[in-house]
C-alpha positions as CSV (number, residue, x, y, z in Angstrom):
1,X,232.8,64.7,184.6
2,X,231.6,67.8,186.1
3,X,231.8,71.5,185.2
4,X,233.5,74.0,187.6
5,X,230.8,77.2,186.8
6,X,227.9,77.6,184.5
7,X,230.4,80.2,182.5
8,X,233.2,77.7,182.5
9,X,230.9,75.0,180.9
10,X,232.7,74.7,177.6
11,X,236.3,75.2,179.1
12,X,237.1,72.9,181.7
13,X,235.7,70.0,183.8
14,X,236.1,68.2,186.5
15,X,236.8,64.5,186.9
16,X,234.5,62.4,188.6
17,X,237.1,59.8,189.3
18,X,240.0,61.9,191.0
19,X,238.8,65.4,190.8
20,X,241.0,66.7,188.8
21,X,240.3,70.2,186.7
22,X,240.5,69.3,183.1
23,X,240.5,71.2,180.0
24,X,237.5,70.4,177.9
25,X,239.0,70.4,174.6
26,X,241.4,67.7,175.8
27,X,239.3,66.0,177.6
28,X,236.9,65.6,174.0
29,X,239.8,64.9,172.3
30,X,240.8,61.7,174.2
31,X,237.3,60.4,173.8
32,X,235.9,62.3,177.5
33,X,238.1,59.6,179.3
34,X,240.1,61.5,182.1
35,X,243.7,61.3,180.8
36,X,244.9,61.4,184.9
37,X,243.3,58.7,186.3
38,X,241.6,56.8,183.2
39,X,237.9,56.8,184.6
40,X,235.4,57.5,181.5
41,X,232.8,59.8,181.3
42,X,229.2,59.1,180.3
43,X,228.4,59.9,176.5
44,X,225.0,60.7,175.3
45,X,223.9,58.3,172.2
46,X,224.9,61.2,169.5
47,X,228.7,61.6,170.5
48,X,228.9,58.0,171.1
49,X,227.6,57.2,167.6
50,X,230.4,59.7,166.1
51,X,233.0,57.8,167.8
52,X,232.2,54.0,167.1
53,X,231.2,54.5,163.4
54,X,232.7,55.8,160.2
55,X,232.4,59.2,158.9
56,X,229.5,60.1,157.5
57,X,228.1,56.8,157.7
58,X,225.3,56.5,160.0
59,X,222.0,57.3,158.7
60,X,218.9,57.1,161.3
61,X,216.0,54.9,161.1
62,X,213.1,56.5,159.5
63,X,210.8,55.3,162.6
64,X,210.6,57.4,165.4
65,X,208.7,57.5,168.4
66,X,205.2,59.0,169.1
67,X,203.7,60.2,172.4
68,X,202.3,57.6,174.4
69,X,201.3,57.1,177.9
70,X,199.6,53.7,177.6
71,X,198.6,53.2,181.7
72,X,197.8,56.8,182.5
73,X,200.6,56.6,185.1
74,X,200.7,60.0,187.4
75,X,203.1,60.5,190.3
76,X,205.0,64.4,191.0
77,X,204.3,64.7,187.4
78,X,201.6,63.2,184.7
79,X,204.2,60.8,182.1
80,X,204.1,62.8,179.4
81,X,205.4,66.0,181.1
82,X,208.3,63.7,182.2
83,X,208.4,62.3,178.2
84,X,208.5,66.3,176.9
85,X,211.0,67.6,179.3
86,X,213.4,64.6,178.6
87,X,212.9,65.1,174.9
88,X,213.7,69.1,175.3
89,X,216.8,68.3,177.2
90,X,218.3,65.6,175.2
91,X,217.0,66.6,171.8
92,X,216.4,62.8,171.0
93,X,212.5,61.7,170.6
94,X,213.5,59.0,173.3
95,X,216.1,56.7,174.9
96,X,217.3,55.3,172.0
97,X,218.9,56.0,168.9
98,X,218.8,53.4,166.2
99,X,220.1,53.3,162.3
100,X,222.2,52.0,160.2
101,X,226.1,52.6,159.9
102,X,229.8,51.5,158.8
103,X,232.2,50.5,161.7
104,X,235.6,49.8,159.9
105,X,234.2,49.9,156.7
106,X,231.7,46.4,157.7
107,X,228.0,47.3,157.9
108,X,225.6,47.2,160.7
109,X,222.3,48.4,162.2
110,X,222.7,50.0,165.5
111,X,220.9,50.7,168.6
112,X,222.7,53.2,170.8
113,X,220.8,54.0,174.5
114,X,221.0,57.3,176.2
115,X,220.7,57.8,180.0
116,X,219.6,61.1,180.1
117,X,216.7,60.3,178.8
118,X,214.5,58.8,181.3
119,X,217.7,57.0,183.2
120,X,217.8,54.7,179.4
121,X,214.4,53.3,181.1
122,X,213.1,50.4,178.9
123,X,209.3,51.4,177.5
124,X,207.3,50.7,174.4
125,X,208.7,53.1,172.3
126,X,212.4,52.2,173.3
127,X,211.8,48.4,172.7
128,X,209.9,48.8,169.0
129,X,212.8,50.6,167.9
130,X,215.4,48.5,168.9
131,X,212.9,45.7,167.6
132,X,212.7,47.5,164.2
133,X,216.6,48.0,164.0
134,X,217.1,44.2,164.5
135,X,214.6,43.6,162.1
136,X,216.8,46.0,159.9
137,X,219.7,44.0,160.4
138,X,217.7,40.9,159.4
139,X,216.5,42.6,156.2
140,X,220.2,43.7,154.8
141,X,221.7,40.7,156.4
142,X,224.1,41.9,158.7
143,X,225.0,42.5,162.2
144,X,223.4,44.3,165.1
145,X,225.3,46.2,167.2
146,X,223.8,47.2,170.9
147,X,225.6,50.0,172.8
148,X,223.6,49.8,176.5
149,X,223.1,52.2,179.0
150,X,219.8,52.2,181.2
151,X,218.3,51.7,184.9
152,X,216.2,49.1,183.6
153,X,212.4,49.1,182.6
154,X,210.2,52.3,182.6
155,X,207.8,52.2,185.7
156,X,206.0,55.0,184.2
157,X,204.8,52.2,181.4
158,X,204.2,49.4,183.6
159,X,203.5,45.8,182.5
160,X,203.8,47.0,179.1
161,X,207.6,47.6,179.4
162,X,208.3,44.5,180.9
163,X,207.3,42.9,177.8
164,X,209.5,44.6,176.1
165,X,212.3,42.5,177.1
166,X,210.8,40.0,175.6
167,X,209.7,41.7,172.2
168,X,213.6,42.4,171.8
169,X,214.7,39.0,172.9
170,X,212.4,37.3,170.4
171,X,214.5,40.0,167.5
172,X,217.6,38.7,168.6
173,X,216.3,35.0,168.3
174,X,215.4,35.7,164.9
175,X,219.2,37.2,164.2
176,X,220.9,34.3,165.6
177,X,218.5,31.9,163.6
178,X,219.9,33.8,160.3
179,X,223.3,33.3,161.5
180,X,223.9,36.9,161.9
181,X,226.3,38.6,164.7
182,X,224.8,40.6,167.5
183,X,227.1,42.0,169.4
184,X,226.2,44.0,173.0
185,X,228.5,46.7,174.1
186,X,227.9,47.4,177.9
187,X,228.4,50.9,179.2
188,X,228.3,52.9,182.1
189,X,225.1,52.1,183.8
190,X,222.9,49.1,182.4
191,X,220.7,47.3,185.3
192,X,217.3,46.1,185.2
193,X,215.5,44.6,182.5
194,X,218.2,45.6,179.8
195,X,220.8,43.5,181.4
196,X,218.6,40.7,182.0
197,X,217.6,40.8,178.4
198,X,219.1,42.3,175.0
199,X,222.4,43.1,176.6
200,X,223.5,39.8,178.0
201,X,221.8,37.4,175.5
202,X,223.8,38.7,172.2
203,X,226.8,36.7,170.6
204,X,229.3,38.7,172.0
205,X,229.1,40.8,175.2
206,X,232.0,43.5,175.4
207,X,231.8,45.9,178.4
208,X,233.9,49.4,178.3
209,X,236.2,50.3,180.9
210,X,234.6,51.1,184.1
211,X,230.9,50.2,183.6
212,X,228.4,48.7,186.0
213,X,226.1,46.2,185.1
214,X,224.0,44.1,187.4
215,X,220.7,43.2,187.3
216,X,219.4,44.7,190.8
217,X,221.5,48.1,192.0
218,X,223.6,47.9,194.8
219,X,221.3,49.9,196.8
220,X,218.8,47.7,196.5
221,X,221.2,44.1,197.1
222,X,222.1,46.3,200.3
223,X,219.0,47.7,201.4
224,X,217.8,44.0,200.7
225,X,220.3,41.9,202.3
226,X,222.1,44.1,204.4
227,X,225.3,42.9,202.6
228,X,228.7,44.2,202.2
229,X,229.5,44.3,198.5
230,X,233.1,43.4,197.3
231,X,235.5,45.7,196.1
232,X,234.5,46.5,192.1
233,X,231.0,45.0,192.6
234,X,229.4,44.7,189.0
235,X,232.2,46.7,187.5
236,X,232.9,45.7,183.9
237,X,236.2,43.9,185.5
238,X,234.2,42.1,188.3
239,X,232.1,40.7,185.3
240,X,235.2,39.7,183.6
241,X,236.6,37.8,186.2
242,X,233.0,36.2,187.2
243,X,232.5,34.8,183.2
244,X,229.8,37.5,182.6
245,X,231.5,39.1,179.7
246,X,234.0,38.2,177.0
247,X,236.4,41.0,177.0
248,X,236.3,44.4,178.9
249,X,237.7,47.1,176.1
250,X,239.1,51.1,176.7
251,X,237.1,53.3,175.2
252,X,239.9,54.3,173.1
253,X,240.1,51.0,171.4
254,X,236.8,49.9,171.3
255,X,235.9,50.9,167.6
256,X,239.0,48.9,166.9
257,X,237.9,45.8,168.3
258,X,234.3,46.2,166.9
259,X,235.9,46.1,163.5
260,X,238.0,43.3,163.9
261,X,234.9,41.4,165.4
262,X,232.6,42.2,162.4
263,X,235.4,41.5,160.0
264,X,235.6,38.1,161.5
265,X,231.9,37.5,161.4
266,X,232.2,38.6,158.0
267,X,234.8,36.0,156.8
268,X,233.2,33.4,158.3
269,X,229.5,34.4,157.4
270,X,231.3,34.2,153.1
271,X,232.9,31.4,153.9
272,X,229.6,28.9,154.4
273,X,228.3,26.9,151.7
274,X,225.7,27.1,150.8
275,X,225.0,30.7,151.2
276,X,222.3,31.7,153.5
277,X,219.4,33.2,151.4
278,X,219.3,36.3,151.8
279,X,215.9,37.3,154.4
280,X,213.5,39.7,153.2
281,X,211.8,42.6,155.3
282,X,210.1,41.4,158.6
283,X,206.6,41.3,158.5
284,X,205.1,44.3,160.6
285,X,202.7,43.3,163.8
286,X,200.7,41.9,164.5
287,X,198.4,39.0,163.9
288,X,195.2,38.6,165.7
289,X,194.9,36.4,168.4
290,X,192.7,34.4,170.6
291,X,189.9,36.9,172.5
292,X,190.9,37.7,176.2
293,X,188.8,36.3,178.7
294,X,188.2,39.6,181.7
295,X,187.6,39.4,184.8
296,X,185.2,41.3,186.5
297,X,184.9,44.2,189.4
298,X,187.9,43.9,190.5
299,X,189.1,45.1,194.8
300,X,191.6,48.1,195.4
301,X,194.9,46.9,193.7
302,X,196.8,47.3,197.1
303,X,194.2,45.3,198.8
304,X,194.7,42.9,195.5
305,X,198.9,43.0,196.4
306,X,198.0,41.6,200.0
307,X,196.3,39.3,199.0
308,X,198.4,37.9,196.6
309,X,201.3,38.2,199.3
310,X,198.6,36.4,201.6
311,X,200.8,33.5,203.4
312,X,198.2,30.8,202.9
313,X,197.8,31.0,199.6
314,X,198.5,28.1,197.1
315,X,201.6,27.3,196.1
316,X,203.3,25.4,193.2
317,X,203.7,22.5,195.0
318,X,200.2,22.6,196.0
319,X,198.7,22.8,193.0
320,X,201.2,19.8,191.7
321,X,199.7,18.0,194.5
322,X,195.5,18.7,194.0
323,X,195.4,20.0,190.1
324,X,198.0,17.5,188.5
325,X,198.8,13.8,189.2
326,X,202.0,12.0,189.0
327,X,204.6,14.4,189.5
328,X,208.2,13.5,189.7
329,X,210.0,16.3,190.8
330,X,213.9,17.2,188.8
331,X,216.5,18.5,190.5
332,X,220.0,20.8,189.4
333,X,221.1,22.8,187.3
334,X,223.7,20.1,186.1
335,X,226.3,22.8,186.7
336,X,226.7,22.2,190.8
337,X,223.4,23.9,192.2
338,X,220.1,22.9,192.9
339,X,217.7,26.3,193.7
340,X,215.0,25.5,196.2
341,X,212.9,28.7,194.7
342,X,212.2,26.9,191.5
343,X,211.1,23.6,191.6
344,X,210.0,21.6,188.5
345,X,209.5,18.1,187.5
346,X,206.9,15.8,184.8
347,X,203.3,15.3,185.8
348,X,199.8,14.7,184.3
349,X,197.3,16.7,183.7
350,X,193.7,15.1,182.4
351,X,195.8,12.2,181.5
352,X,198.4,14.2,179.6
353,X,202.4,13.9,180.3
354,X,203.0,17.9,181.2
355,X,206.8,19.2,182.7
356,X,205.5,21.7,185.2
357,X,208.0,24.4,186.3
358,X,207.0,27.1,188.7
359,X,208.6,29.4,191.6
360,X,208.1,27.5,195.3
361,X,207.4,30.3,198.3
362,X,206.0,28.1,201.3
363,X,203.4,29.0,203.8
364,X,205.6,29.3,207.0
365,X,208.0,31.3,208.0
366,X,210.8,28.2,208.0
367,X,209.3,27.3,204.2
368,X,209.4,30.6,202.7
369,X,213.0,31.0,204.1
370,X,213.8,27.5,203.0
371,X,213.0,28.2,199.9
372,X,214.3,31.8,199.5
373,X,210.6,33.6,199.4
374,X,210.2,32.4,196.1
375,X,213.1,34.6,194.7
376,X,215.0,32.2,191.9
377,X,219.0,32.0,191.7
378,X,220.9,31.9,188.8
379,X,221.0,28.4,189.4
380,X,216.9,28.4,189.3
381,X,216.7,30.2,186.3
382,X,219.4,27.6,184.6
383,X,217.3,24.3,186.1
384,X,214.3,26.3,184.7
385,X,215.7,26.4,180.8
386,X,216.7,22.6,181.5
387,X,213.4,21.4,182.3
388,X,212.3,23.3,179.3
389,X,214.6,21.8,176.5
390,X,214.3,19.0,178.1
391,X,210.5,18.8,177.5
392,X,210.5,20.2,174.1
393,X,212.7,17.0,173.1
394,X,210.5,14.8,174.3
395,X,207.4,16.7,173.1
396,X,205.9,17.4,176.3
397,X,204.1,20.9,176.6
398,X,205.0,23.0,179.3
399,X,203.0,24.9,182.3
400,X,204.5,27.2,184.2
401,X,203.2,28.6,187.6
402,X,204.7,32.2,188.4
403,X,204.7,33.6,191.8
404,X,207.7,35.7,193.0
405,X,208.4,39.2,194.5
406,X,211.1,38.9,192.1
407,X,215.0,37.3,191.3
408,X,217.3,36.6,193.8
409,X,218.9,40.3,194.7
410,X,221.6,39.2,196.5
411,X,225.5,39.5,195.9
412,X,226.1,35.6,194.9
413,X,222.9,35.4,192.3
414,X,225.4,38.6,190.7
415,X,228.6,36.9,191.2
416,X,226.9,34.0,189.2
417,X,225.3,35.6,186.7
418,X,221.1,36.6,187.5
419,X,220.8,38.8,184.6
420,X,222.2,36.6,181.6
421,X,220.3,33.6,183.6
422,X,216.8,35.7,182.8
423,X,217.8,37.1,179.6
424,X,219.3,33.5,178.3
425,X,215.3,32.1,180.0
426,X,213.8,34.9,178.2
427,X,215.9,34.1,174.7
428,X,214.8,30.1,174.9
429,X,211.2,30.6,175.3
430,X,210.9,32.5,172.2
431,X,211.7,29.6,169.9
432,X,211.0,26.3,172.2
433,X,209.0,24.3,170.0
434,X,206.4,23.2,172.2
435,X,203.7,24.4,173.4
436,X,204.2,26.6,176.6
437,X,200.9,27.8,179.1
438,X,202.0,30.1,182.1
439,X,199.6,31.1,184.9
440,X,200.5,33.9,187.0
441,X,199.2,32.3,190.6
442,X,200.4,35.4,193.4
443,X,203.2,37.6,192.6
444,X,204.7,38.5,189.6
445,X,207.9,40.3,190.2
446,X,209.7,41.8,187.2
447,X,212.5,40.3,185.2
448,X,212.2,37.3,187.2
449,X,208.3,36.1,186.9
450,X,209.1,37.1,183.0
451,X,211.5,34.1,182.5
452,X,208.9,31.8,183.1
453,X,206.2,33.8,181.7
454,X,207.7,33.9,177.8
455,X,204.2,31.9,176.5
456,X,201.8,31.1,173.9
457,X,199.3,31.6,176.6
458,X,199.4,33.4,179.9
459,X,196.8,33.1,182.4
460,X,196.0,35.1,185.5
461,X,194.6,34.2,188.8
462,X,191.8,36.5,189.6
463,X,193.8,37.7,192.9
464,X,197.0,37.4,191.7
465,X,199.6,40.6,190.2
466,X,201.8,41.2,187.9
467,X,204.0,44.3,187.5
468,X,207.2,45.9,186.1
469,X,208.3,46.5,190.2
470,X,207.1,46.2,193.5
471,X,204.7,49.3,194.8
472,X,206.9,49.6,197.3
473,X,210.4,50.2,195.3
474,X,207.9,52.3,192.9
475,X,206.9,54.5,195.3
476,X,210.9,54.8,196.7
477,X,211.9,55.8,194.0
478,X,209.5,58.2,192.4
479,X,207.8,59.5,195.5
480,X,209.4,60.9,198.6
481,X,209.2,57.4,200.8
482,X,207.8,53.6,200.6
483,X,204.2,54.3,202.4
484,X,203.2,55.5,199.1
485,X,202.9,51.9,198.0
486,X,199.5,51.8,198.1
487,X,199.2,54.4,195.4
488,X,201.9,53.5,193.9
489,X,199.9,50.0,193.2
490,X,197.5,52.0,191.6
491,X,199.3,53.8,189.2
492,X,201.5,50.5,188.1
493,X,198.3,48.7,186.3
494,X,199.4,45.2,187.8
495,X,195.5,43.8,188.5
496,X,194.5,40.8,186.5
497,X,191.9,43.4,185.0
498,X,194.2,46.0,184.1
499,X,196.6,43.2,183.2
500,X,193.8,41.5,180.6
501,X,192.6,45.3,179.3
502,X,196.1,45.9,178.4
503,X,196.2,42.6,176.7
504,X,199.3,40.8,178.6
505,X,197.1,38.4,180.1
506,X,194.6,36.1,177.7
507,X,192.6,34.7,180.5
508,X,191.7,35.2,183.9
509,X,191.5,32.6,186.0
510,X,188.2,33.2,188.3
511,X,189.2,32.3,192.5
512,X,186.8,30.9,194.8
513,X,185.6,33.7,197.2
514,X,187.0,35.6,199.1
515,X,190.5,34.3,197.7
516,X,192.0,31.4,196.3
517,X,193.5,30.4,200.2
518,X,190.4,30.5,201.5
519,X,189.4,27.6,199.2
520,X,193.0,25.9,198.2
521,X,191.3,22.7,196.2
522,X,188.6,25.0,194.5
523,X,191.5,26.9,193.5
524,X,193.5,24.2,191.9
525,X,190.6,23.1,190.5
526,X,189.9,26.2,189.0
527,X,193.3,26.3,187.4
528,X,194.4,22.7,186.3
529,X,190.1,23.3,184.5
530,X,191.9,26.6,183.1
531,X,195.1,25.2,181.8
532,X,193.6,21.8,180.2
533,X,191.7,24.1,178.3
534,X,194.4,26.3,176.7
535,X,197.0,23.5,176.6
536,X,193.9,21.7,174.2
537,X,194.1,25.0,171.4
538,X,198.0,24.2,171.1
539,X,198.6,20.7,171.1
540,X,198.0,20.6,167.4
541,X,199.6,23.4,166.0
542,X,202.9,22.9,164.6
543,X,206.0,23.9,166.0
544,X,207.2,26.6,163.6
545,X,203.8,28.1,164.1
546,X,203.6,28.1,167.7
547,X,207.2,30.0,167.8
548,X,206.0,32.2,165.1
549,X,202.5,33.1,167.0
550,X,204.5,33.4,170.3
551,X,207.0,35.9,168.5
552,X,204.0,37.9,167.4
553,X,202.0,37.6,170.6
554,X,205.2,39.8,172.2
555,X,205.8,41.9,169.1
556,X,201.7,43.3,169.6
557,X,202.2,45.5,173.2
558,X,201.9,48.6,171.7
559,X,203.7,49.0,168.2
560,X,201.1,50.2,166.2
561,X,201.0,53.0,167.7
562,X,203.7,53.9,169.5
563,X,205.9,54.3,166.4
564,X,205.6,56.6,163.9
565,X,207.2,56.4,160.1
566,X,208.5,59.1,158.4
567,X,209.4,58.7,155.1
């Protein structure tokens, strides 16, 4: 809804959806849902607390965020200008507001995003404290409920907020292993890494009336693949009718249904025998853990994103080929699709029984179409998560080799489901009990180098990059045009250096000069050298301590101190 004049602000508004003039005390009194045409109004996280819970009820989280600007990112403005002028105009310390409350008389902990902070972007401080309110949940022993509304990860924070999809993930893992409820209510928008993470890989997924969710905009699946989008694309009754969500709820009754679900969860939850114990508070971060291994002097980071985009560079299949033996590729996604971008199968390394999974570009221009530049389908992401359970039954560990520009943007990887596919990828590598090594060989793009990249150790080849977004969509969107890419590059952090200083990356993997296409078998070499190595630190440990390290390794970016407690 809009506002007819600055001096008319409290009075009346105007509907977004059919334009008509609406008086504001009505309009707030039907819940800011246009009582002409239906269509529902944004809500910041406060007013959209004092609608879903009972009076009185919610109480905030002591923790609250801290000023951080952990990559030094500058583009217009320095970070923490944006940060403080957010915080002045919202009133909230960021994009989240998190505590615990009463919704029809059940209790819960609650995460509610607002957009107007930031767009709802995904950083550090964001993901700690939904992290801390899951761990809340865990502590009283009841349900988490999620109320989305974000473009995504913050570019601003680069790597670091990528892994934030992660860190939450790994929370919601430990809910659903206590046999609590999480429940993720989708609102009006929620893109990016927050759909292809917390908001799709909860119990329940309810999306209000009216909300988009998808995990690349339609801007981008048009500017990408020059597509016409159906009518409704990624509305909350597109995802209905494409299995994405379980129920699509008015705004009006959505309080309702949020009771009747936690009353449910409830009777069921006092209904098992015997009684699950009841957890105490979740250990706070974070362990120590093996030393990083840096590389040195490192080029220009654009000159670094070229070559990692260089066409004769390894690929997965090459290094199956020269640094593995044996492999027996696997096909499908047993559920009617078989994505040539992910390709995956068993093989040996120094003798060992390995399941190798990795994105597949191709060196031609025929390859890299063939096999969709890399970009994984749904259908990828699912034979991915196959592969995986299927090696953890048999005990094998598993290597991953990440190189993408990113998921599949296109209309059908939507229609099928791209973001739950990443966020359910995302979900299982945070408890698969085996051990797990992932090498990041070119590009890694996003949400979709992340699914594969969940790991008790992640390597980096010494040309290779790694970042929250392309320079190119960086620079788009925060300065005035896509040439900007080179600095953009700069200010993103996504060198294997930068990558290893910031502590995403354990190890990086040394290339023979100039790059590793200029010497393709000293490369693999290299690598299948790098990988026995690490693979040799895990083979022993036990599987409730791997998970456990690996849920700690994601739980480290940042939370000490980008969180402070005020008691």
């Amino acid at each position: 809804m809009t506002t007819t004049a600055p001096r008319d602000e409290q009075l009346w508004s105007r509907c977004d959806g059919c334009a008509s003039l609406l008086y504001r005390k009505r309009l707030r009194r039907n819940l800011d849902v246009c009582p002409e045409c239906g269509s529902h109004a944004r809500l910041d996280a406060p007013d959209r607390v004092a609608q879903l819970v009972d009076p009185d009820s919610f109480t905030p989280l002591p923790d609250r965020a801290a000023r951080i600007d952990p990559i030094g990112f500058v583009d217009a403005l320095p970070y923490p200008h944006r940060l403080s002028a957010a915080r002045a105009s919202t009133g909230l310390d960021e994009a989240v507001l998190c505590g615990t409350a009463r919704i029809g008389g059940h209790p819960v902990a609650l995460a509610v995003m607002d957009f107007r902070f930031l767009g709802g972007s995904l950083g550090c401080a964001v993901g700690e404290l939904i992290t801390r309110a899951a761990e809340q949940a865990q502590a009283d022993a009841v349900p988490l409920v999620l109320v989305t509304a974000s473009g995504g990860a913050r570019m601003q924070e680069g790597p670091l907020s990528l892994m934030q999809m992660a860190t939450v993930s790994q929370a919601i893992a430990g809910l659903r292993e206590a046999g609590l409820l999480t429940v993720s209510v989708i609102t009006d928008p929620t893109y990016g890494g927050v759909a292809a993470s917390f908001a799709t890989n909860t119990d329940l997924v309810l999306a209000e009336n009216g909300a988009r969710m998808g995990f690349a905009g339609p801007r981008v699946i048009r500017q990408v693949t020059g597509a016409t989008l159906p009518d409704g694309f990624q509305t909350a009754e597109f995802l209905l009718q494409h299995g994405q969500v379980d129920m699509v709820v008015p705004r009006h009754a959505l309080r309702g249904r949020l009771t009747a679900l936690l009353a449910a969860a409830r009777a069921a939850r006092a209904a098992r025998r015997p009684p699950v114990p009841r957890p105490g508070p979740a250990s706070r971060p974070v362990p120590a853990t093996a030393p990083v291994t840096e590389a040195g002097p490192q080029p220009d980071a654009w000159e670094t994103v070229r070559t990692a985009r260089h066409p004769g560079r390894p690929t997965t299949l090459d290094y199956l080929e020269t640094a593995f033996d044996g492999f027996v590729e696997l096909h499908g996604d047993r559920l009617g699709a078989d994505c040539p971008a992910v390709v995956g199968g068993l093989a040996r390394l120094d003798g060992r029984p390995v399941m190798v999974i990795g994105h597949q570009k191709g060196h031609t221009t025929a390859e890299l179409v063939a096999h969709n530049f890399g970009m994984a389908s749904p259908a990828g992401h699912r034979k991915a998560l196959r592969l995986m359970r299927l090696a953890a039954r048999l005990g094998l560990p598993v290597v991953t080799l990440v190189d993408t520009p990113g998921a599949d943007p296109g209309v059908d990887a939507e229609q099928q489901g791209q973001a739950a596919a990443i966020a359910e990828n995302i979900l299982a590598l945070s408890v698969l009990p085996t051990p797990v090594v992932a090498v990041v060989t070119g590009e890694g793009g996003s949400g979709g180098a992340l699914a594969l990249a969940v790991a008790d150790r992640v390597l980096m080849l010494e040309h290779a990059v790694y970042s929250v977004i392309s320079p190119e969509g960086c620079a788009a969107i925060l300065w005035p045009d896509s040439s900007a890419a080179p600095q953009a590059a700069r200010a993103l952090r996504l060198t294997a250096a930068d990558l290893c200083r910031l502590g995403v990356v354990d190890e990086v993997v040394p290339e023979p000069a100039p790059a590793a296409h200029g010497d393709p078998t000293g490369a693999a070499d290299l690598l299948g050298r790098a990988v026995a190595a690490n693979l040799a630190g895990l083979l022993d440990v036990p599987p409730a301590t791997l998970v456990r390290r690996r849920r700690h390794r994601f739980r480290r970016y940042g939370a000490a101190r980008i969180v402070e407690v005020t008691r």
